[in-house]
C-alpha positions as CSV (number, residue, x, y, z in Angstrom):
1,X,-10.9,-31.8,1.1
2,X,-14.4,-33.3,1.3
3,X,-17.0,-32.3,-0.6
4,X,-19.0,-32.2,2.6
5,X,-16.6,-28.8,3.2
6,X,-15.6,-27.8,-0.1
7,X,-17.1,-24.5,0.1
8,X,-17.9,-23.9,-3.7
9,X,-19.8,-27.2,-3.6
10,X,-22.7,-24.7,-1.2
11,X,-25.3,-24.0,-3.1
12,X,-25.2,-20.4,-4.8
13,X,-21.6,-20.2,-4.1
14,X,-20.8,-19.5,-8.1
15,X,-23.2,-16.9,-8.2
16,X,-22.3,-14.9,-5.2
17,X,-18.5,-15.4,-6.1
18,X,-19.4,-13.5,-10.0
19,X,-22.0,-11.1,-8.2
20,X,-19.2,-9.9,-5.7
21,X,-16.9,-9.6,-8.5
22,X,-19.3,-7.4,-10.6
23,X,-20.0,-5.0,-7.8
24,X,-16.4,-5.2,-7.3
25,X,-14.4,-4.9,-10.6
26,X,-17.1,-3.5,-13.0
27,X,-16.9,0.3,-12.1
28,X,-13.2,0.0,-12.7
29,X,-13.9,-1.9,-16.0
30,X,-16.1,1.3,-16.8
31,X,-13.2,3.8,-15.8
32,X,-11.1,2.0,-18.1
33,X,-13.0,2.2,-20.8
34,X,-14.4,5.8,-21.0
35,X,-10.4,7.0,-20.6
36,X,-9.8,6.2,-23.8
37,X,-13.2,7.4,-25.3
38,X,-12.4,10.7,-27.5
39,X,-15.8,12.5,-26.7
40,X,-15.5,15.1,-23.4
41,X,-18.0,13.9,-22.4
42,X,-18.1,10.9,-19.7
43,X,-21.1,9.0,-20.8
44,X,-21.0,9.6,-25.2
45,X,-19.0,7.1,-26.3
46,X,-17.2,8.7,-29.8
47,X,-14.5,6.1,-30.4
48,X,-11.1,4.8,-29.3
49,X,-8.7,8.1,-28.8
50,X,-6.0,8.9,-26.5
51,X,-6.3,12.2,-25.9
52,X,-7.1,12.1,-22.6
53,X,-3.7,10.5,-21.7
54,X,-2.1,13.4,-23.2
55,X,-4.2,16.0,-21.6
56,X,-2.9,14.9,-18.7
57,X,0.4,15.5,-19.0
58,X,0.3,18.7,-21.3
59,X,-3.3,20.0,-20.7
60,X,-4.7,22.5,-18.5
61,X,-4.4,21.3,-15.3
62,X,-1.0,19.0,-16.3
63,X,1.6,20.9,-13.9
64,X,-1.1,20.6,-10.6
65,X,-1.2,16.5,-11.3
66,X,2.8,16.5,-12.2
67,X,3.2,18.2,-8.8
68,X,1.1,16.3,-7.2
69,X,2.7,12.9,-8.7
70,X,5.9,14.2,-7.2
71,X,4.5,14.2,-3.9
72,X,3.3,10.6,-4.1
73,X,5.3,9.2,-5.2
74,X,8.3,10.5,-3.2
75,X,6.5,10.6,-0.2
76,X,5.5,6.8,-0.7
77,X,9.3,5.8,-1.2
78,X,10.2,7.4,1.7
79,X,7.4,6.2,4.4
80,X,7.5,2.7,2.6
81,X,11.1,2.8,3.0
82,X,11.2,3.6,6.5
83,X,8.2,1.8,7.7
84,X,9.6,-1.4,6.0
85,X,13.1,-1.0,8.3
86,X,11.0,-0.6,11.2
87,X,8.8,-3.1,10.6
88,X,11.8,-5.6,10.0
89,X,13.4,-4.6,13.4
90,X,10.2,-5.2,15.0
91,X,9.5,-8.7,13.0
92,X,13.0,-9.8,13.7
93,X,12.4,-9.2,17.4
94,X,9.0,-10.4,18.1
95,X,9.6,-13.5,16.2
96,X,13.0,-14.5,16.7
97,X,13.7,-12.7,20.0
98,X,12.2,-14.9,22.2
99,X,9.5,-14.5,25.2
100,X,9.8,-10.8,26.8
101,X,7.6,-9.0,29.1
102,X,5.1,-6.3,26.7
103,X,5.7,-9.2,23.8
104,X,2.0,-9.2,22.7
105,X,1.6,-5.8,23.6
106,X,3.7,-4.7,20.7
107,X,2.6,-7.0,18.3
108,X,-1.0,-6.0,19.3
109,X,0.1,-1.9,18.7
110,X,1.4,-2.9,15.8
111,X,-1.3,-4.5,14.2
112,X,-3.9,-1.7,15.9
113,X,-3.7,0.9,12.4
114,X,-5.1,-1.9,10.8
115,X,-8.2,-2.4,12.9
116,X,-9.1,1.4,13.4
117,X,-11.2,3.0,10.9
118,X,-9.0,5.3,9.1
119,X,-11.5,8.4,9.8
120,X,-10.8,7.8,13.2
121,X,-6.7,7.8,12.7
122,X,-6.8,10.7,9.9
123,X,-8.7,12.7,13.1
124,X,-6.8,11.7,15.6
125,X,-3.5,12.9,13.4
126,X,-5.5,15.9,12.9
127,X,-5.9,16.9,16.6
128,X,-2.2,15.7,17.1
129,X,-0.8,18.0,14.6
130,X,-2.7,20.5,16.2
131,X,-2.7,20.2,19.2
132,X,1.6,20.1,19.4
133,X,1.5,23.1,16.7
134,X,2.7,21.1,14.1
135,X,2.0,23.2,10.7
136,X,0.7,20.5,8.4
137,X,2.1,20.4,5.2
138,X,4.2,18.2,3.2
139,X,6.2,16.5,6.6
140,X,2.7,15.7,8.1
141,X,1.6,13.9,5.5
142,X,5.1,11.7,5.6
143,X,5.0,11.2,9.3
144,X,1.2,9.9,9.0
145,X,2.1,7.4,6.0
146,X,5.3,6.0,8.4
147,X,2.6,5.3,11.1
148,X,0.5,3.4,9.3
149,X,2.3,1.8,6.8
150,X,3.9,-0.1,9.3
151,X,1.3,-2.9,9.7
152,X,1.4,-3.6,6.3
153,X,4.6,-4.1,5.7
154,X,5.3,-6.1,8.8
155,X,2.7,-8.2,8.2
156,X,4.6,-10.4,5.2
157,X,8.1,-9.4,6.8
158,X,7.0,-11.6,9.8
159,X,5.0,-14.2,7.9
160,X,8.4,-15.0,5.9
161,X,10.4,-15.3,9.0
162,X,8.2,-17.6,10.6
163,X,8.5,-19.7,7.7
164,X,12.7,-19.6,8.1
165,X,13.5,-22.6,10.3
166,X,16.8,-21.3,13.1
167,X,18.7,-23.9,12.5
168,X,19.9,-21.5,9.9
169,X,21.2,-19.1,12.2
170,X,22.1,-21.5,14.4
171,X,24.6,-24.1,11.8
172,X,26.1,-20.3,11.3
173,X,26.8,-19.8,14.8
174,X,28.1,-23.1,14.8
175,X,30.8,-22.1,12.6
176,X,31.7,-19.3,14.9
177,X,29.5,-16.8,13.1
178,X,28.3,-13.9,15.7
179,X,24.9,-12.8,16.0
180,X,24.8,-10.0,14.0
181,X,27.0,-11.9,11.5
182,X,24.1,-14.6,11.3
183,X,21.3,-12.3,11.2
184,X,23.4,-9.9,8.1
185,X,24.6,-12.9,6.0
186,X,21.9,-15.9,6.7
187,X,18.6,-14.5,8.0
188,X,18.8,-11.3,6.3
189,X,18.7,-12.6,2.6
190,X,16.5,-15.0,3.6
191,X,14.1,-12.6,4.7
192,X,14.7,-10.6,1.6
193,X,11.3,-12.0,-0.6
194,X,9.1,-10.7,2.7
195,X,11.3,-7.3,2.8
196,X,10.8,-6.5,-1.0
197,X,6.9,-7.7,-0.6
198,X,6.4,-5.6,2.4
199,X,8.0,-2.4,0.5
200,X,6.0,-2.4,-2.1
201,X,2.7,-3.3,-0.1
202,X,3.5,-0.3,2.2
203,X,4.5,1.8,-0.7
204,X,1.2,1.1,-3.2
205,X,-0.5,1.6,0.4
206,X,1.0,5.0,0.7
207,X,0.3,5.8,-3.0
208,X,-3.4,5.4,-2.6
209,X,-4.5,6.7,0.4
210,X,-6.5,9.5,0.6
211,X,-8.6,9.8,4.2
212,X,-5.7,10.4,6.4
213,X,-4.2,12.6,3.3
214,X,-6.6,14.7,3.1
215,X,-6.7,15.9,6.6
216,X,-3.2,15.9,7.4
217,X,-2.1,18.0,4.3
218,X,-1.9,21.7,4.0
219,X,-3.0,24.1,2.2
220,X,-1.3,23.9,-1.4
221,X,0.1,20.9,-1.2
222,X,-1.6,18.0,-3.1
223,X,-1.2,14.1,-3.3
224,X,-2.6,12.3,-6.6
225,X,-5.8,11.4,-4.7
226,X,-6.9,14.8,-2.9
227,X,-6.1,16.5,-6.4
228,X,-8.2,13.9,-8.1
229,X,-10.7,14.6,-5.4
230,X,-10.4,18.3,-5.4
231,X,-10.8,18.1,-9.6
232,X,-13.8,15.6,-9.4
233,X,-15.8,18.2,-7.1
234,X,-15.4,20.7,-10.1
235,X,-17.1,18.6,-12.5
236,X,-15.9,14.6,-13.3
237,X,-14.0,15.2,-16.8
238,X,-12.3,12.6,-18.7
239,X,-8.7,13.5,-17.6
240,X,-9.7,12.5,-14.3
241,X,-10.6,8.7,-15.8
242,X,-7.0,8.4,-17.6
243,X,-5.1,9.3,-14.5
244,X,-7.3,7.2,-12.2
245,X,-6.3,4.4,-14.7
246,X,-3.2,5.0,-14.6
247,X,-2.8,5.1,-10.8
248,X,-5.0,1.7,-11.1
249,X,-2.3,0.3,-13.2
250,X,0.5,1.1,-11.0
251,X,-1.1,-0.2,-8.0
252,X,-2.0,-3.5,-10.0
253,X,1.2,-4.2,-10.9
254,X,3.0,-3.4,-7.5
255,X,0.6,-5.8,-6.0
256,X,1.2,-8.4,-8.6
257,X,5.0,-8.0,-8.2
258,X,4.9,-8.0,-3.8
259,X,2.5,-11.0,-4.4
260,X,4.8,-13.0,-6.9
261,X,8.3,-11.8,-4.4
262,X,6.3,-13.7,-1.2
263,X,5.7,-16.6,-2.9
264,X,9.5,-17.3,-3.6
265,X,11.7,-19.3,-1.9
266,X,15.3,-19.2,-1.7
267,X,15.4,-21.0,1.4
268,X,15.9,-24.6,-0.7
């Protein structure tokens, strides 16, 4: 590349870069920080304690967040899981199934969660669920997180199998292979590094939402988001940073992990 169009060679361009950065990764920074700091209160720093962590899990308000862990984090396997086989079916057919008539259609439908604000999705749900008399509750808030998980775990799903040349399939069927047999034991493996990545996008997707959440749920039942939400409108307390940093740490490292599994290749 030129230096004509290197883009960090534009004026400014370093600045911006740490500016966006700041705005960006310093309030979690601050978070961090403060969840380890031994004083209730949330802006006296009184030294390095972990308290907080523990309070979590054996304080007050422990068996609400353990509850609402549970419903998290199953709920997240479950919609990642499902949205993941979908979204393979659909990858395998759009991409490897040739021109057919509604072809961009579906990819377009697809890929619509992703442009839509997410206020106008969680309402939409909302007058769904209500309109067909579906009480929201636990199954609400799964059947939301299939929908729009979808997207993002098709989205690497079908970016791997573009990158899988058909002669694969294709030597196999050679060798008296049948379809199926070539998709199950040559393009399924292959595919596996965009499977595993979409999974765990969808999943860490699922974990962390709380728009659509919050008005799909019921009453009593909680995700780790709306019961941080509901706690923080009593008062932000210190409890609420360790668990937020926790939830930041899973969610960093299921991103690092689904970005790491794309970047294989086991097609050599």
């Amino acid at each position: 590349m030129s230096a004509k169009t290197d883009v960090k060679t534009y004026p400014g361009f370093k600045f911006m870069t740490l500016l966006c950065l700041v705005i960006l990764y310093a309030p979690l920074v601050v978070v961090t920080v403060y969840s380890f700091n031994a004083s209730k209160s949330i802006t006296v720093w009184e030294g390095l304690s972990l308290r907080w962590y523990v309070d979590v899990f054996v304080g007050p308000e422990s068996g609400k967040f353990k509850q609402a862990a549970i419903n998290s984090f199953t709920i997240a396997i479950v919609a990642a899981t499902i949205s993941t086989t979908i979204a393979t079916t659909a990858a395998t057919a759009i991409v490897r199934g040739g021109k057919f008539r509604l072809r961009t259609a579906s990819l377009g439908l697809i890929s619509l969660p992703l442009m839509v604000p997410e206020i106008v999705t969680a309402v939409a749900l909302l007058i769904f669920y209500n309109s067909v008399g579906f009480t929201r509750g636990y199954l609400t808030i799964l059947v939301a997180h299939i929908a729009f998980c979808i997207p993002f775990a098709y989205l690497p799903i079908q970016a791997r199998m573009q990158g899988i040349e058909d002669t694969f399939e294709q030597a196999a069927m050679d060798l008296y292979a049948t379809k199926a047999q070539a998709f199950r034991r040559v393009l399924l493996p292959l595919m596996m590094p965009g499977i595993i990545s979409g999974f765990l996008l969808a999943f860490i997707v699922s974990l962390d939402d709380f728009i659509i959440t919050n008005f799909v749920k019921g009453a009593g039942v909680e995700t780790l988001p709306t019961a941080i939400f509901g706690s923080v409108k009593q008062g932000l307390k210190p409890n609420i940073m360790a668990i937020s940093t926790m939830l930041l740490s899973v969610s960093i490292v299921m991103v690092t992990i689904s970005y790491f599994v794309s970047k294989s290749d086991n097609t050599k």
